[in-house]
Structures are given as structure tokens and as C-alpha cells.
C-alpha positions in Angstrom: 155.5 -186.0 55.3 153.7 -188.0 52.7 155.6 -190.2 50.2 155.4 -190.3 45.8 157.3 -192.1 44.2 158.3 -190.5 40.6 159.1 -192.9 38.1 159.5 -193.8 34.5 157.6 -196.8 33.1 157.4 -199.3 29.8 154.7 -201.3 29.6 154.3 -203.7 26.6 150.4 -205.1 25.8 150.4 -209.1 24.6 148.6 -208.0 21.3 151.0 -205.4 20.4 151.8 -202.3 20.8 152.8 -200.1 23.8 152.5 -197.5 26.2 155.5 -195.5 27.9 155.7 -192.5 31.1 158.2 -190.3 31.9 158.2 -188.5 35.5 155.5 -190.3 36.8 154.1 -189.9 39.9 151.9 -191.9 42.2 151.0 -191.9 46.1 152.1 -194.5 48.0 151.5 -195.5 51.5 154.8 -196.6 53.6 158.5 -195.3 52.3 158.9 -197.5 49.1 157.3 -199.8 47.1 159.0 -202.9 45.2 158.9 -202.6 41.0 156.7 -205.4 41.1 153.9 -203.8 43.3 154.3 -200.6 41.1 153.7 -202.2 37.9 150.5 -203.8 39.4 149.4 -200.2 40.6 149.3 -199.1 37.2 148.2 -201.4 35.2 145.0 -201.5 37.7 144.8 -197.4 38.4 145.4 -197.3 34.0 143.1 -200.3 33.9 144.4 -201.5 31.0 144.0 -204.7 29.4 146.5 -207.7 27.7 149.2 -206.4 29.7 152.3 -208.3 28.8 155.7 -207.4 30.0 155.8 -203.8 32.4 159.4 -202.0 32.9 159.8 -199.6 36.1 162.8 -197.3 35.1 164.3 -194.4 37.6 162.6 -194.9 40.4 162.6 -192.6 43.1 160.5 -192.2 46.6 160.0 -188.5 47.3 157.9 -186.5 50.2 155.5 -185.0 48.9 151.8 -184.7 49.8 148.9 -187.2 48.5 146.9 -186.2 45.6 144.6 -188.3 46.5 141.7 -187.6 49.3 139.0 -190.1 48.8 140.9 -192.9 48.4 141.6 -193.8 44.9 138.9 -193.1 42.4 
């Protein structure tokens, strides 16, 4: 089975201001993924911009399938 990981995010931009998820879900590609990697997933699938600090809160890795087919766009 596929992995997701469902998570809960806080991300803080460097102008001000802020964005925040709850029960997120993204695909992933092996059975976890480190906070760090995560963040950088969505600031770059979000693409935001003047991204300060990012917060991953309640993560969990479930199987479920991919949402994604054609690889990401």
C-alpha cells in the first residue's frame, strides 16, 4: 500500500503574517519523511514566498493511496 502522511503545519512568512493547516495530507514516497523534508515539500508544492520559520505538528504516516498520477503538478 501507498503511504500519506497527515499532518498539521505552522508556517510563519519573514514579512509577517502566517499561514496554518490542520489534517493535512500529502503523498510521500518511502514510509516516513523527516519534519524538515516536509516543510520543504510545502513550501515548494504551496510555492510560497519569504518563508521564515515552518512548524510540522502531529505527524503521522498512514497507507493510503497516491492522489497524485502524473507526478506532481
Amino acid at each position: 500500500m501507498e503511504k500519506r502522511v497527515c499532518f498539521d503545519f505552522e508556517i510563519d512568512f519573514s514579512n509577517g503574517g502566517g499561514i496554518q493547516g490542520q489534517g493535512f495530507r500529502l503523498d510521500i514516497p518511502g514510509d516516513d519523511i523527516a519534519d524538515d523534508e516536509l516543510a520543504d515539500y510545502i513550501v515548494r508544492d504551496m510555492r510560497l514566498l519569504m518563508v521564515g520559520a515552518v512548524r510540522i505538528l502531529n505527524k503521522t504516516v498512514i497507507e493510503e493511496r497516491h492522489k497524485r498520477r502524473d507526478g506532481g503538478d
